[in-house]
C-alpha positions in Angstrom: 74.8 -41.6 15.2 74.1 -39.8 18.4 75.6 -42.7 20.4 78.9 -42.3 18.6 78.7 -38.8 19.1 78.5 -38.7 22.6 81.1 -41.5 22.9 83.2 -39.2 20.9 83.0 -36.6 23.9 84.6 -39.2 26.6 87.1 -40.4 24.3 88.3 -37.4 23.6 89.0 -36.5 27.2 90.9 -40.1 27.3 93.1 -39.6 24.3 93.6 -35.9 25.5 91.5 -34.0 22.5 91.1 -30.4 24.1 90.7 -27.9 21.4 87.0 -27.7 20.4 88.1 -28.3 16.5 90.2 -31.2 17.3 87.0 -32.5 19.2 85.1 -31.9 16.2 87.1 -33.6 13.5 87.0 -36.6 16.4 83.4 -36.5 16.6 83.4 -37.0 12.6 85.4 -40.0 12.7 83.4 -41.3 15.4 80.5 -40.9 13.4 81.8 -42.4 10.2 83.4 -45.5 12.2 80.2 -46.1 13.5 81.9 -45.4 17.0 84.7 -47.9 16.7 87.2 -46.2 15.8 88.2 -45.5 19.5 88.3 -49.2 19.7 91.4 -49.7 17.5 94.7 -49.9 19.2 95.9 -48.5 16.0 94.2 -45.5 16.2 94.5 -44.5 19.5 98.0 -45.2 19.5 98.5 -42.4 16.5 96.6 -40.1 18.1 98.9 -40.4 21.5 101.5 -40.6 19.8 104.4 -37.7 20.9 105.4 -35.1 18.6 101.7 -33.4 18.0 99.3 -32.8 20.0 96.3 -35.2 20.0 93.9 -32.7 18.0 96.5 -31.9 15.2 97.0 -36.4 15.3 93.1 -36.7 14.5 93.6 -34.0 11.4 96.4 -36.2 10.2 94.0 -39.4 10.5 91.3 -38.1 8.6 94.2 -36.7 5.9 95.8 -40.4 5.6 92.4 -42.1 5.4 91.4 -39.5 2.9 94.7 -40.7 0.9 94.2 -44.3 1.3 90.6 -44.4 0.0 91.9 -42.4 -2.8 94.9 -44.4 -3.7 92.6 -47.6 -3.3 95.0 -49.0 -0.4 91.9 -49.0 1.8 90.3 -52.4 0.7 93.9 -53.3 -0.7 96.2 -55.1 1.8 95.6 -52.4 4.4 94.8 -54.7 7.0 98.0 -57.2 6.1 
């Protein structure tokens, strides 16, 4: 857990996380991704994306994962 904690702080300076509660909610997901989550092109391409900034992107992350574990279409196609 520490480990993805402190590799949340350097990937959050590359994806341009600045506000401290942006960094936090990217510290969680680093934590519950077991620190991969900065891996996935996926992810880091949402979070750079234009139109927010990159802390608001990481609040809309945990909100659609939320969703999809919910709705089940985490472990259902999600990957196809």
């Amino acid at each position: 857990m520490w480990g993805a904690t402190l590799a949340s702080e350097r990937t959050a300076d590359e994806l341009g996380i600045r506000t401290e509660r942006g960094r936090a909610r990217w510290a969680y997901v680093m934590v519950v991704s077991d620190g991969k989550a900065a891996d996935l092109p996926e992810v880091r391409s949402f979070i750079q994306e234009k139109g927010a900034s990159p802390g608001a992107r990481v609040k809309e992350l945990i909100g659609h994962t939320v969703d999809a574990l919910r709705s089940g279409n985490a472990f259902n196609g999600a990957a196809s």
